[in-house]
C-alpha positions in Angstrom: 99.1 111.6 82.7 97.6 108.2 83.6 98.7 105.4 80.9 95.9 103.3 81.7 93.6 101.8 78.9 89.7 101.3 79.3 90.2 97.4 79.7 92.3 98.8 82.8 89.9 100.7 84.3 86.8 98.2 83.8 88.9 95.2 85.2 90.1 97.4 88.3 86.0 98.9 88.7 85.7 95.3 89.0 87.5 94.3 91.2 86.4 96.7 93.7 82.8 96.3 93.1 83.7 92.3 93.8 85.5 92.8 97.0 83.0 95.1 98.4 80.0 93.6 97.8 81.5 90.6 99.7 82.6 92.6 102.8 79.3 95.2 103.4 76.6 92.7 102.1 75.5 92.2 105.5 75.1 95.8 106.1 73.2 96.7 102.8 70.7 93.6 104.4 70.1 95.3 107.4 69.7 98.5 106.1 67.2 97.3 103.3 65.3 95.8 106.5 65.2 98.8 108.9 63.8 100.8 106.1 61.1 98.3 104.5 57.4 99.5 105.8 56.8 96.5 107.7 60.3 96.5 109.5 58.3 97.2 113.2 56.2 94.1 112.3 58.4 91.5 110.9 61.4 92.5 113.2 59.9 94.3 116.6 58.8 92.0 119.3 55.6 93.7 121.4 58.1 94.7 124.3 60.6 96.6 121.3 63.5 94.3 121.4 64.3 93.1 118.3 64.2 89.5 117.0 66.8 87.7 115.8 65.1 87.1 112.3 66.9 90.6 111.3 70.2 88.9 111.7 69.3 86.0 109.6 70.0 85.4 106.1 72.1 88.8 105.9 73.5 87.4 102.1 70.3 86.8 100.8 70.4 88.1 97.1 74.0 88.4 96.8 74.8 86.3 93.9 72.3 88.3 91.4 74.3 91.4 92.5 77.6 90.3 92.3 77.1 89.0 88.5 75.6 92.9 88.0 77.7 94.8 89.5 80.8 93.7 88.3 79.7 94.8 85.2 78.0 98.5 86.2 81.2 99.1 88.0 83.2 98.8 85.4 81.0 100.3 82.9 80.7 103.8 85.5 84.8 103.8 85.9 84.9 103.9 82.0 82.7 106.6 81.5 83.5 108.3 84.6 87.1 109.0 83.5 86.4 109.7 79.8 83.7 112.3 80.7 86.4 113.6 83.0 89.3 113.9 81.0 86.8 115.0 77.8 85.4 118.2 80.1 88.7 118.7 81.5 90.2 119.0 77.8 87.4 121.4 77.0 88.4 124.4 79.9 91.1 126.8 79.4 93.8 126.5 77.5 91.8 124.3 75.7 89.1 126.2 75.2 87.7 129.3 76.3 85.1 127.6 78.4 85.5 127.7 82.2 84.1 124.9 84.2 85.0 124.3 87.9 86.9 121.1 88.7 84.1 120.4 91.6 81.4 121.0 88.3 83.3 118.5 86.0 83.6 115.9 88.6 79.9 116.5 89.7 78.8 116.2 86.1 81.3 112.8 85.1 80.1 111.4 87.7 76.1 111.8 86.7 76.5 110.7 83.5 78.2 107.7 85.1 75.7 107.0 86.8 73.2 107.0 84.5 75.1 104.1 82.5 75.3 102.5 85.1 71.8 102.5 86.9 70.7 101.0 83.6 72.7 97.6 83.9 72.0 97.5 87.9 68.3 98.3 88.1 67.0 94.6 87.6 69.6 92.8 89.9 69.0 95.3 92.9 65.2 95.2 92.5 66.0 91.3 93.5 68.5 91.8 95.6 66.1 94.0 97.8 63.8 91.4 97.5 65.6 88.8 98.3 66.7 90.6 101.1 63.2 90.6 102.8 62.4 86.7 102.1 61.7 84.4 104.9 65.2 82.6 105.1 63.9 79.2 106.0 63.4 78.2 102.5 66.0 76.6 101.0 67.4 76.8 97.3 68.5 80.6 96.2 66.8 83.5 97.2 67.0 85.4 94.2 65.9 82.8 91.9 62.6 82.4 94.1 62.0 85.9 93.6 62.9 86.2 89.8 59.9 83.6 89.6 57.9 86.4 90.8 58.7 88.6 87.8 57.8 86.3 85.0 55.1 87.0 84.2 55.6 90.7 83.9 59.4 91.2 83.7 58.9 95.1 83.3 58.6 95.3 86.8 62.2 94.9 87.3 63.3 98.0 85.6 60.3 100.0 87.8 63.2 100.9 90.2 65.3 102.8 88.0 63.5 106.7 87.9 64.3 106.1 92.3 67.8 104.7 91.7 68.6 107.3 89.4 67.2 110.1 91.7 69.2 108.5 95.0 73.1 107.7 93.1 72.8 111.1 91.0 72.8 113.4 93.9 74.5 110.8 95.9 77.8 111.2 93.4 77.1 114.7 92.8 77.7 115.1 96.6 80.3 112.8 97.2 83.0 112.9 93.8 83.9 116.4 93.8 84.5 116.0 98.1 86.3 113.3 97.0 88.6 114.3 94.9 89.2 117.8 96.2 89.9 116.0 99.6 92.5 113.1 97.8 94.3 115.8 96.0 94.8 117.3 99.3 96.1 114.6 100.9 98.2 113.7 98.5 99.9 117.2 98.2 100.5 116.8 102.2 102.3 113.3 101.5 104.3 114.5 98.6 105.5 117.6 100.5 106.3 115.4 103.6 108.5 113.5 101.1 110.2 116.4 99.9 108.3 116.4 96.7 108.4 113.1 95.6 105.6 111.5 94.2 103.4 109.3 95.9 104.0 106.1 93.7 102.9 103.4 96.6 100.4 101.2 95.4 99.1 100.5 99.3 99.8 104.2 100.0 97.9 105.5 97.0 95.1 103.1 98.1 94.7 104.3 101.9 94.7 107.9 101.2 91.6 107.3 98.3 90.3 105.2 101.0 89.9 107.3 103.7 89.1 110.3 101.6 86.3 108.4 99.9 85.2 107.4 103.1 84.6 111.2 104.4 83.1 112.1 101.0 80.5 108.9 100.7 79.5 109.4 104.9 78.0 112.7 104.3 76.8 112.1 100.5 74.8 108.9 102.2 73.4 110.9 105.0 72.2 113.6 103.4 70.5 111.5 101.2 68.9 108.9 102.7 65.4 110.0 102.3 65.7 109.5 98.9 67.4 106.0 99.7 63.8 105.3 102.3 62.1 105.8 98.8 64.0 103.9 96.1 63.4 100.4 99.2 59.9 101.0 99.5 59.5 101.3 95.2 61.6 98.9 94.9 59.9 96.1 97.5 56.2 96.9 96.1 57.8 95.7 92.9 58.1 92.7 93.9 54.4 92.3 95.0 53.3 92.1 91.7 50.6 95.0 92.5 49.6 98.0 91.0 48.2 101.1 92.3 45.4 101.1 90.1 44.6 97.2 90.7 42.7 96.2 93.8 44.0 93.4 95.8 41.8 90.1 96.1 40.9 89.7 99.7 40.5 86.1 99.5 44.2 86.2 97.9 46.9 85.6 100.3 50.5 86.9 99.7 53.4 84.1 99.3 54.6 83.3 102.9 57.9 83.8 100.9 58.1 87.7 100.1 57.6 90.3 102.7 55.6 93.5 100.6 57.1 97.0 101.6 54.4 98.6 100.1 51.0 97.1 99.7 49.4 97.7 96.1 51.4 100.7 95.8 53.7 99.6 92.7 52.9 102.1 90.9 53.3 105.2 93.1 55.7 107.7 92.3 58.6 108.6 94.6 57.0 111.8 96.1 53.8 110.3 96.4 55.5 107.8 98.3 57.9 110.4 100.3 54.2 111.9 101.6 53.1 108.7 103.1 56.4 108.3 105.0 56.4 111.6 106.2 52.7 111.1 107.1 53.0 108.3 108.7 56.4 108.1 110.5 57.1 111.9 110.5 60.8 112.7 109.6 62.2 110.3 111.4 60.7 107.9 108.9 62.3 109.6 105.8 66.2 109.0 107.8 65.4 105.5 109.1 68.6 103.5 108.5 70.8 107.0 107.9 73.5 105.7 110.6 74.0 102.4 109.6 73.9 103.7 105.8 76.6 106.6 106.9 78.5 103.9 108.7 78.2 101.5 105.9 78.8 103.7 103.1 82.1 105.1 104.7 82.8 101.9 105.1 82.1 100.6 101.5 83.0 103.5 99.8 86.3 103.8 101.3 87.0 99.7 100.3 84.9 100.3 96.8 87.4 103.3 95.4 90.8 102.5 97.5 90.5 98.9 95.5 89.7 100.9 92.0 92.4 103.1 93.1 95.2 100.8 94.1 93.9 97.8 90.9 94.3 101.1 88.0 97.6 102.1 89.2 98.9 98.3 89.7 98.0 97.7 86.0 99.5 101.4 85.4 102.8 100.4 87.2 103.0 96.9 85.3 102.1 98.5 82.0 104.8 101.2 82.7 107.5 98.7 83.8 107.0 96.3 80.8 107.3 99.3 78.4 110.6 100.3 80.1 111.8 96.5 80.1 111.5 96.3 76.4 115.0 96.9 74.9 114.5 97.3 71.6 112.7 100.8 72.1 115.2 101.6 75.0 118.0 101.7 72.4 119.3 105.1 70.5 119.0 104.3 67.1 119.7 107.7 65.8 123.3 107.3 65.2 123.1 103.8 64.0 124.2 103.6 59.8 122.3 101.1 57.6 123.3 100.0 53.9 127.0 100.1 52.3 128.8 102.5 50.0 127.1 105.9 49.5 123.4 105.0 49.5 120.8 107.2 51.5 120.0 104.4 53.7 123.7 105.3 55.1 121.6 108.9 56.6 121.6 108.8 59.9 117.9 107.6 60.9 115.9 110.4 61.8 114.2 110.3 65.8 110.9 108.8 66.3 108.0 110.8 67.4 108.6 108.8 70.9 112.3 110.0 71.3 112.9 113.2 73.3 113.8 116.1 71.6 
């Protein structure tokens, strides 16, 4: 059984989420571009190649998602493995309730995810926003658009109902794959080493890598329509227009923020999902799946082969310091205390600690 506490687990969801935001940022950008509404006009010359504005600016936004996500990380981690190990102590012997390992993994993970949508909602409305400003202004890119929210900062949380609806059958999809496919591997490594345990920190790591990497490749593909949704939502946010409100024609749109949805902040997702599939047929709804399969395999494989290989470094180190500490090494059950025929002279009984 893992030793690790919940300070453990947060710091090493932390550290993931940190080093692979850094390495995919650029990926997310282009991804958040191809999918935007007006990705044909702002990036398509009239002959179809593509301009080099799409390659500009590709960490536009970062900063606001790095200070959130650090935080969500850690906080879907925590709840992540106490919803697991809470379900898993409520299934046989435990209990006479049955539950599937794939159905407790599928259901820690949602829960997870909700916590953690909450805290990242506001930072990736901007950071999709950001994403889509011209990037010849200078000064940050996500301070320029949080001046777009102030006067109605409600706006940021508008995203959550569509972030919720893409991560929850996102994890659903990809945890239990996950894990089924790393307890897998890691039964072939142990048998290969004759039944050892695999106790490499870097070996540990690669094998959650690349099985999160197969598991998050086909979670993101399948559900990229949903993905197509949450950017357009999410970019119409940052318009500052309503469905119900007509735009001013004389009123010209910052030269700033590119809309992906024109007066259509307040349509719901499947409202939304029609227009797509109206406009751009199918192909609409999955525009971006490649890149988002490539880049999710990529991230997702970085994202939980860090958490991985951070929780069972601090695991290891908290494990070696207890064993270092001589004091509790020592057998103190034959050790006398007192003189003459006291009862401290008893032998001392073994703590709870000691094997039997």
């Amino acid at each position: 059984m893992s030793s690790n506490t919940s300070l453990d687990i947060w710091l090493a969801g932390a550290f993931a989420a940190f080093t692979v935001d850094l390495l995919v940022y650029p990926l997310d950008t282009l991804k958040t571009r191809l999918q935007s509404q007006d990705y044909a006009k702002l990036y398509r010359n009239v002959d179809g190649s593509t301009k080099r504005s799409l390659f500009r600016g590709l960490y536009q936004g970062v900063g606001s998602i790095i200070l959130i996500t650090i935080p969500s990380s850690g906080a879907f981690f925590t709840t992540y493995e106490a919803l697991k190990y809470t379900l898993n102590e409520a299934v046989p012997p435990n209990s006479s309730l049955y539950l599937p390992q794939p159905a407790i993994h599928a259901a820690a993970s949602g829960g997870a995810e909700l916590v953690s949508c909450a805290i990242l909602t506001p930072a990736e409305v901007l950071k999709q926003n950001a994403q889509m400003l011209n990037s010849s202004g200078r000064g940050s890119t996500s301070l320029q658009v949080l001046k777009t929210f102030r006067s109605q900062p409600s706006r940021l949380f508008r995203g959550y109902t569509a972030l919720a609806a893409r991560n929850l059958p996102f994890t659903a999809l990809q945890f239990p794959v996950f894990e089924s496919l790393k307890n897998y591997f890691m039964a072939r490594r142990k048998a290969k080493k004759g039944g050892e345990p695999v106790d490499g920190i870097l070996e540990r790591a690669t094998i959650t890598a690349y099985s999160a990497g197969i598991a998050g490749s086909g979670a993101a593909w399948i559900t990229t329509p949903i993905d197509v949704v949450k950017t357009r939502i999410m970019l119409a946010a940052g318009s500052g227009e309503d469905a119900s409100t007509k735009p001013d024609a004389k009123s010209k749109p910052t030269s700033l923020l590119m809309h992906g949805i024109q007066g259509s902040g307040r349509k719901s997702g499947f409202t939304v999902a029609r227009e797509v599939l109206k406009a751009e047929g199918v192909r609409g709804l999955f525009r971006g799946a490649l890149l988002r399969g490539c880049w999710t395999a990529l991230g997702s494989g970085l994202y939980l082969g860090c958490y991985e290989g951070g929780r069972f470094y601090l695991e290891s180190t908290r494990k070696g310091n207890n064993e270092g500490d001589h004091l509790m090494q020592r057998d103190w059950s034959n050790v006398k205390v007192g003189v003459g025929g006291s009862r401290s002279q008893d032998q001392v009984k073994k703590s709870a600690w000691q094997d039997e």
